[in-house]
PASEBA-1860 file (N, C-alpha, C; in nm, 3 decimals):
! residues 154
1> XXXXXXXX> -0.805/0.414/2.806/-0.839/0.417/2.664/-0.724/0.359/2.582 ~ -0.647/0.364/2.572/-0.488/0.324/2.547/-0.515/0.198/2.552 ~ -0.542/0.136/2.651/-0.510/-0.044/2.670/-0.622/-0.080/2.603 ~ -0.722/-0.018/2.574/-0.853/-0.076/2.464/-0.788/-0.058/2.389 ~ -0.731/0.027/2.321/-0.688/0.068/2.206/-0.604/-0.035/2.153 ~ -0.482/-0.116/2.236/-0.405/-0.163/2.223/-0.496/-0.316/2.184 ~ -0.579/-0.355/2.265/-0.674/-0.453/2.229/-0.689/-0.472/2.102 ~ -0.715/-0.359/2.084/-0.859/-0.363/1.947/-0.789/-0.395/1.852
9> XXXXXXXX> -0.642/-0.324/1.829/-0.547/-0.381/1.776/-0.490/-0.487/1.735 ~ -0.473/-0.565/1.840/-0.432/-0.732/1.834/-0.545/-0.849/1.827 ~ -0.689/-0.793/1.870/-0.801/-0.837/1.771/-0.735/-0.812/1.636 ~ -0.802/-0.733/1.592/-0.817/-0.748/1.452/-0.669/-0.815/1.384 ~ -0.539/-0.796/1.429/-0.413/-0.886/1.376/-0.482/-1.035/1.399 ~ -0.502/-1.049/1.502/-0.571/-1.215/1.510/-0.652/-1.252/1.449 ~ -0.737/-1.185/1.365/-0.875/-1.216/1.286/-0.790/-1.201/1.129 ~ -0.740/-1.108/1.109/-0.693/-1.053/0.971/-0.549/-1.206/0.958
17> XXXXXXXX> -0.503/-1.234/1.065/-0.369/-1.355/0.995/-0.459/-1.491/1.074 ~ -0.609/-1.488/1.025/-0.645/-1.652/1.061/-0.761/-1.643/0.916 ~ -0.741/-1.506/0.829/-0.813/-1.567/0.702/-0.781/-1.617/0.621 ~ -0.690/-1.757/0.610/-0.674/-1.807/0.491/-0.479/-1.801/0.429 ~ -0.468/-1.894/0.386/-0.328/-1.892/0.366/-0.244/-1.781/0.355 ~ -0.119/-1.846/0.284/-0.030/-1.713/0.294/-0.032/-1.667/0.165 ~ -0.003/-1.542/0.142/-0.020/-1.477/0.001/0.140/-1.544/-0.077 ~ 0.084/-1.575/-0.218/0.254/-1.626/-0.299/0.277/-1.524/-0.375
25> XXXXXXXX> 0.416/-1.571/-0.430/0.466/-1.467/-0.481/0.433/-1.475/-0.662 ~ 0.462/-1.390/-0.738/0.430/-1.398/-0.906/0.531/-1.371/-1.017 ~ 0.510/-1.291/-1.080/0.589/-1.216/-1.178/0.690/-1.125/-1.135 ~ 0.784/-1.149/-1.175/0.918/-1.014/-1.142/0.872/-0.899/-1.172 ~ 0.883/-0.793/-1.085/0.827/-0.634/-1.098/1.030/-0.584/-1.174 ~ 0.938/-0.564/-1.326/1.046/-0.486/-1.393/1.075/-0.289/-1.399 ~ 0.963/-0.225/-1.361/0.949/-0.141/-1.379/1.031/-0.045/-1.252 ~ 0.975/0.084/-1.241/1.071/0.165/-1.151/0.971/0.257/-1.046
33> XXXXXXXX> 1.021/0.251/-0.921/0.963/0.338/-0.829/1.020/0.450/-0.764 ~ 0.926/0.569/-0.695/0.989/0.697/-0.599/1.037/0.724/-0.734 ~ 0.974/0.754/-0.869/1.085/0.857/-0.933/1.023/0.991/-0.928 ~ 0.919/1.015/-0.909/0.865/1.141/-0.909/0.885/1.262/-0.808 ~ 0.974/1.327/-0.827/1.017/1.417/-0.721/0.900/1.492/-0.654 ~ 0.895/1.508/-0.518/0.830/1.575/-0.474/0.685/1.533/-0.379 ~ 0.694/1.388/-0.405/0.547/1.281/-0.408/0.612/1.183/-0.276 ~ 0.590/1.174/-0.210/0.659/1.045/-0.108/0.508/0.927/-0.076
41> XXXXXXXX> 0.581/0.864/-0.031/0.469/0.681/0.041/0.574/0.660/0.122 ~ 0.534/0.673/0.278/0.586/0.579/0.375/0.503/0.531/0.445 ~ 0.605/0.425/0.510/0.479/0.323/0.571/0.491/0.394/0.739 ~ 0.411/0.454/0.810/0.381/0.534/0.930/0.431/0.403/1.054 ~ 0.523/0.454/1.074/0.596/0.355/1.192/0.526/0.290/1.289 ~ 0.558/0.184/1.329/0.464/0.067/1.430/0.358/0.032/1.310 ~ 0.291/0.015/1.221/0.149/0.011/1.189/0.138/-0.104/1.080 ~ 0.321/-0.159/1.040/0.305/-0.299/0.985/0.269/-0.430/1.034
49> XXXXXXXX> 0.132/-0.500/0.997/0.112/-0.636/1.037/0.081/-0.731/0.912 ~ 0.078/-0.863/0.943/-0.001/-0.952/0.856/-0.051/-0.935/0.724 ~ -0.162/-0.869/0.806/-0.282/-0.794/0.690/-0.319/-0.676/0.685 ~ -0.257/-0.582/0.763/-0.234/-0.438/0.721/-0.147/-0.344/0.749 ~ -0.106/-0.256/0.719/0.004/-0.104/0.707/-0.115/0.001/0.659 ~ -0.026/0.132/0.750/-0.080/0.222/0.745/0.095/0.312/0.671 ~ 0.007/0.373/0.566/0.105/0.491/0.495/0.060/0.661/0.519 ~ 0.209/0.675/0.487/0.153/0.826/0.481/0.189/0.867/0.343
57> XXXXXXXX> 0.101/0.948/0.319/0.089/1.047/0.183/0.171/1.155/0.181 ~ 0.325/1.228/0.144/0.276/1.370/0.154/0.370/1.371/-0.026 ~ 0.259/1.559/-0.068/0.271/1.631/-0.175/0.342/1.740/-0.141 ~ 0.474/1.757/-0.188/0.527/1.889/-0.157/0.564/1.966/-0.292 ~ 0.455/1.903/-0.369/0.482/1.984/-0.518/0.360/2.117/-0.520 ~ 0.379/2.230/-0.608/0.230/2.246/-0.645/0.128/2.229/-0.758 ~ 0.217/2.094/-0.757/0.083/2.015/-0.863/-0.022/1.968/-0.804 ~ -0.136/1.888/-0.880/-0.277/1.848/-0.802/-0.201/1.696/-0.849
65> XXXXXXXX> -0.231/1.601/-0.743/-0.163/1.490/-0.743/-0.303/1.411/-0.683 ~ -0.326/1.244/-0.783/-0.424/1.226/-0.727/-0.395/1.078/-0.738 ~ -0.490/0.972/-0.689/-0.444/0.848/-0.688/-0.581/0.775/-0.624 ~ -0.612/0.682/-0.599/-0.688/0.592/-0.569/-0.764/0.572/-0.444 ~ -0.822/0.502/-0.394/-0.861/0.497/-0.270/-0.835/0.413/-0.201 ~ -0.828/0.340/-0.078/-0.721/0.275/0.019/-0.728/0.120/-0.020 ~ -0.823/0.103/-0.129/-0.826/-0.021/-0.198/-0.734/-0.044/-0.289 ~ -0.693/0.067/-0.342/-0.657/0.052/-0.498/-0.478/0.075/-0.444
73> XXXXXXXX> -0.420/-0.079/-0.481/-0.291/-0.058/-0.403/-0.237/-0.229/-0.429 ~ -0.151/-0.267/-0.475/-0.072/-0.404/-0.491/0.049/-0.412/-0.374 ~ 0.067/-0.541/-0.345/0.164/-0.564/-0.235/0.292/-0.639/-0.374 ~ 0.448/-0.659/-0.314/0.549/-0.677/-0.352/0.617/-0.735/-0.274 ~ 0.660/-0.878/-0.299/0.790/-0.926/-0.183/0.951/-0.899/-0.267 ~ 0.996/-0.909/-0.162/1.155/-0.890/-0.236/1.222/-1.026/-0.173 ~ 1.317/-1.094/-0.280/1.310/-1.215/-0.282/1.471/-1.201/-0.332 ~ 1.579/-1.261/-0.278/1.705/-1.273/-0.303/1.764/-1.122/-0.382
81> XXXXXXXX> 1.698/-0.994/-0.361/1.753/-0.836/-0.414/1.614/-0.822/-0.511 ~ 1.545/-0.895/-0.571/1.446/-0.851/-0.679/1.343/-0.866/-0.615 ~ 1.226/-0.775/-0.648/1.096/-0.713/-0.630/1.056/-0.856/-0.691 ~ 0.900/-0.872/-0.662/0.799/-0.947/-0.737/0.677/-0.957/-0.692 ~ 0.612/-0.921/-0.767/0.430/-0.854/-0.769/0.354/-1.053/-0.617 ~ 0.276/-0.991/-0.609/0.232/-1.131/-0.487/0.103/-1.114/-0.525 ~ 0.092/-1.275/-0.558/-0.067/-1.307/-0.655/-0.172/-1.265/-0.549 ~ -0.296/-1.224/-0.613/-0.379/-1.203/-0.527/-0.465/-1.334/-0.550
89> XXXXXXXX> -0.547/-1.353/-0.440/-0.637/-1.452/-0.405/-0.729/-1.491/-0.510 ~ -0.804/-1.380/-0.551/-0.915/-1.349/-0.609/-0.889/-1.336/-0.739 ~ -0.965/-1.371/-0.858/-0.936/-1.329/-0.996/-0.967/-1.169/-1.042 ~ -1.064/-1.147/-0.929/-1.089/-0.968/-0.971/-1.176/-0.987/-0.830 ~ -1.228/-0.810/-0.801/-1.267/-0.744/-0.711/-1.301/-0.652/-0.716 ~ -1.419/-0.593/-0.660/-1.460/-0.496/-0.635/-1.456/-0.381/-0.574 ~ -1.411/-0.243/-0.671/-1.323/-0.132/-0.590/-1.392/0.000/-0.668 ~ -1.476/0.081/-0.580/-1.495/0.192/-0.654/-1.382/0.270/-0.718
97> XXXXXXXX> -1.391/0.349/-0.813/-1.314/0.420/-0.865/-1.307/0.580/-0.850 ~ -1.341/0.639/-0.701/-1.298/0.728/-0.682/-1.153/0.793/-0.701 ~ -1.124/0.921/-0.757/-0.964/0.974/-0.674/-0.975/1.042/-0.563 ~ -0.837/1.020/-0.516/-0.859/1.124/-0.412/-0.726/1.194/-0.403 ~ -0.732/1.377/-0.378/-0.665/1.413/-0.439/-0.552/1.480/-0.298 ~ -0.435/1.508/-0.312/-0.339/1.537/-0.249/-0.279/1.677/-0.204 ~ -0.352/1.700/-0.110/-0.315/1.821/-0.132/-0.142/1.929/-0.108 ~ -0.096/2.025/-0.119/0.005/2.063/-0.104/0.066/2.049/0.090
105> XXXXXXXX> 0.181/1.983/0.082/0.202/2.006/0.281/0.115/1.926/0.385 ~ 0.038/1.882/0.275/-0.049/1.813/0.408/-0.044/1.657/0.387 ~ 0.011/1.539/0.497/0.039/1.398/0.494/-0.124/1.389/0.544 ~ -0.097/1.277/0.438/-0.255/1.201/0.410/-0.228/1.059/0.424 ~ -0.320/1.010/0.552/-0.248/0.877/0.586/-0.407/0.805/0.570 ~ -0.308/0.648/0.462/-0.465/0.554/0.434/-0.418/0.420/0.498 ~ -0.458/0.361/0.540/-0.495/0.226/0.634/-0.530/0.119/0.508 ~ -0.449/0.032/0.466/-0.442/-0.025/0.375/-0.467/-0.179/0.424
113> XXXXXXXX> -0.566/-0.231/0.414/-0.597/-0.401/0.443/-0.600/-0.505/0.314 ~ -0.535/-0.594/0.347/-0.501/-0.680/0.235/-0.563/-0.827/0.241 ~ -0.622/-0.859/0.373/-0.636/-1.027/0.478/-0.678/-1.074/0.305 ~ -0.817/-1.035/0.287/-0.913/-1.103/0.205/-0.874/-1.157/0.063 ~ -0.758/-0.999/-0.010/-0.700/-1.037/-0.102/-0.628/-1.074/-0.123 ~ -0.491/-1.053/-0.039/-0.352/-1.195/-0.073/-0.369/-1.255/0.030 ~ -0.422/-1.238/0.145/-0.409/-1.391/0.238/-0.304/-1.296/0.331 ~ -0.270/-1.379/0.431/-0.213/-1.339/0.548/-0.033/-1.306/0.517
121> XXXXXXXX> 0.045/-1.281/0.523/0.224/-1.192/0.481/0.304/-1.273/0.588 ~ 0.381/-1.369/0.559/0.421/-1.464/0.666/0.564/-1.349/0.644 ~ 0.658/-1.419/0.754/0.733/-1.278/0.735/0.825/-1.303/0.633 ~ 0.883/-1.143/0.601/0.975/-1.126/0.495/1.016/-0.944/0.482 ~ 1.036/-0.920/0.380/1.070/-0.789/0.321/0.953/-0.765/0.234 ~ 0.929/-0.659/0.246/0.769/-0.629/0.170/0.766/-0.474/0.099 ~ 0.688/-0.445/0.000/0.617/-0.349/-0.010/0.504/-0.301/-0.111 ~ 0.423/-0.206/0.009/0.301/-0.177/-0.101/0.334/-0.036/-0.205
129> XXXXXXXX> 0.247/-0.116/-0.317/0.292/-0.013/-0.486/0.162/0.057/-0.491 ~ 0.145/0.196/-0.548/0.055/0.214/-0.557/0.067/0.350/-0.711 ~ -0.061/0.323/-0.794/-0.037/0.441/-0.896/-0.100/0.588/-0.845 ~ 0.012/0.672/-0.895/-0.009/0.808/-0.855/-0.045/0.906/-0.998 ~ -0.080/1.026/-0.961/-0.113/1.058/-1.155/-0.067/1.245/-1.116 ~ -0.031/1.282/-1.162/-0.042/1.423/-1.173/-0.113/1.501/-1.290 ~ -0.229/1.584/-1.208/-0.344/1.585/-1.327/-0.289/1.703/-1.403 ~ -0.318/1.700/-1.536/-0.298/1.784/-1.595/-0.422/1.883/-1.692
137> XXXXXXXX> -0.387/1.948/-1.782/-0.505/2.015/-1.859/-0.598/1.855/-1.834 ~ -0.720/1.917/-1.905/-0.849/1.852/-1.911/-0.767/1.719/-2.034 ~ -0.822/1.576/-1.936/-0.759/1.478/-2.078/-0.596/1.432/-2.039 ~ -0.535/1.533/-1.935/-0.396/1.467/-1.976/-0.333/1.463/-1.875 ~ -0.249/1.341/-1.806/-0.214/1.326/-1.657/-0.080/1.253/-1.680 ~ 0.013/1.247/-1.588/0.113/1.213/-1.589/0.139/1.074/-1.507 ~ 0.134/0.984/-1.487/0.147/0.828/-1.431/0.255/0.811/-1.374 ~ 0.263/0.810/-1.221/0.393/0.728/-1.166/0.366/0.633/-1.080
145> XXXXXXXX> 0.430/0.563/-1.031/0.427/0.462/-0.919/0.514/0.477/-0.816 ~ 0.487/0.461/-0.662/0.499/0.478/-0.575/0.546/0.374/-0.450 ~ 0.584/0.383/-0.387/0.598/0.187/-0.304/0.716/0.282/-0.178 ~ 0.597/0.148/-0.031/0.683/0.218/0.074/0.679/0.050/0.116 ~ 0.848/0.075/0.182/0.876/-0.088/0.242/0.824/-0.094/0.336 ~ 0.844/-0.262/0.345/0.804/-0.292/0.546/0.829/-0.437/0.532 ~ 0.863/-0.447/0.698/0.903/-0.600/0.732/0.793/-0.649/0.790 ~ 0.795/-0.753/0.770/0.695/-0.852/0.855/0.747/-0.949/0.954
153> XX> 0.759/-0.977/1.064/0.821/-1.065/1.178/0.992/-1.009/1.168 ~ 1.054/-1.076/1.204/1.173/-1.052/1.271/1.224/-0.911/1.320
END
């Protein structure tokens, strides 16, 4: 089961880095990440390729912490020390707008695929951003952003 497993794997890397160019880079990311104590994004070891990473979630606050679904997520190259957002393919896309919510102690890991929308991650220094919210009374939530690195080739 293992050596299928391992297959199925390097399928889909072979299908996901033969859709279509390489994703470019855009606008300088000015803003700030990981400030929210208590909230982590890492990227779950072995699981960076091409066109996808797998993260883990964990909440060790006891707030209700909620955020998007495994769509809703921007990639970032880092380019001579500075961040910068990486254009997507597409002018817009289609992404339900579920949350999904976080619970206390427990890592919540989402499988994040990118092939279709930036194109294939030739290598470099990378990472995916994602918005996080801490809900509050009815009407009022708190907004942070989130981002776990990863390399691609070397």
């Amino acid at each position: 089961m293992r050596k299928r497993d391992c297959m199925a794997v390097l399928l889909c890397v072979l299908l996901l880095t033969g859709c279509g160019g390489e994703a470019k880079t855009g606008e300088k990311f000015e803003g700030e990440v990981n400030t929210y104590e208590g909230v982590t994004m890492t990227v779950a070891e072995g699981t960076a390729y091409p066109g996808t990473v797998t993260v883990e979630i964990l909440n060790t606050t006891d707030r209700e912490i909620d955020s998007g679904n495994a769509y809703d997520f921007s990639l970032q190259k880092e380019v001579n020390g500075e961040w910068y957002w990486l254009e997507t393919r597409k002018d817009g896309y289609d992404n339900t707008a579920e949350a999904l919510i976080y619970p206390k102690g427990e890592t919540v890991e989402q499988e994040l695929m990118w092939a279709d929308l930036y194109g294939s991650l030739p290598e470099g220094h990378y990472r995916v951003v994602k918005w996080f919210f801490e809900y509050r009374e009815p009407g009022g939530h708190i907004d942070f952003l989130l981002a776990a690195e990863f390399d691609i080739g070397s």
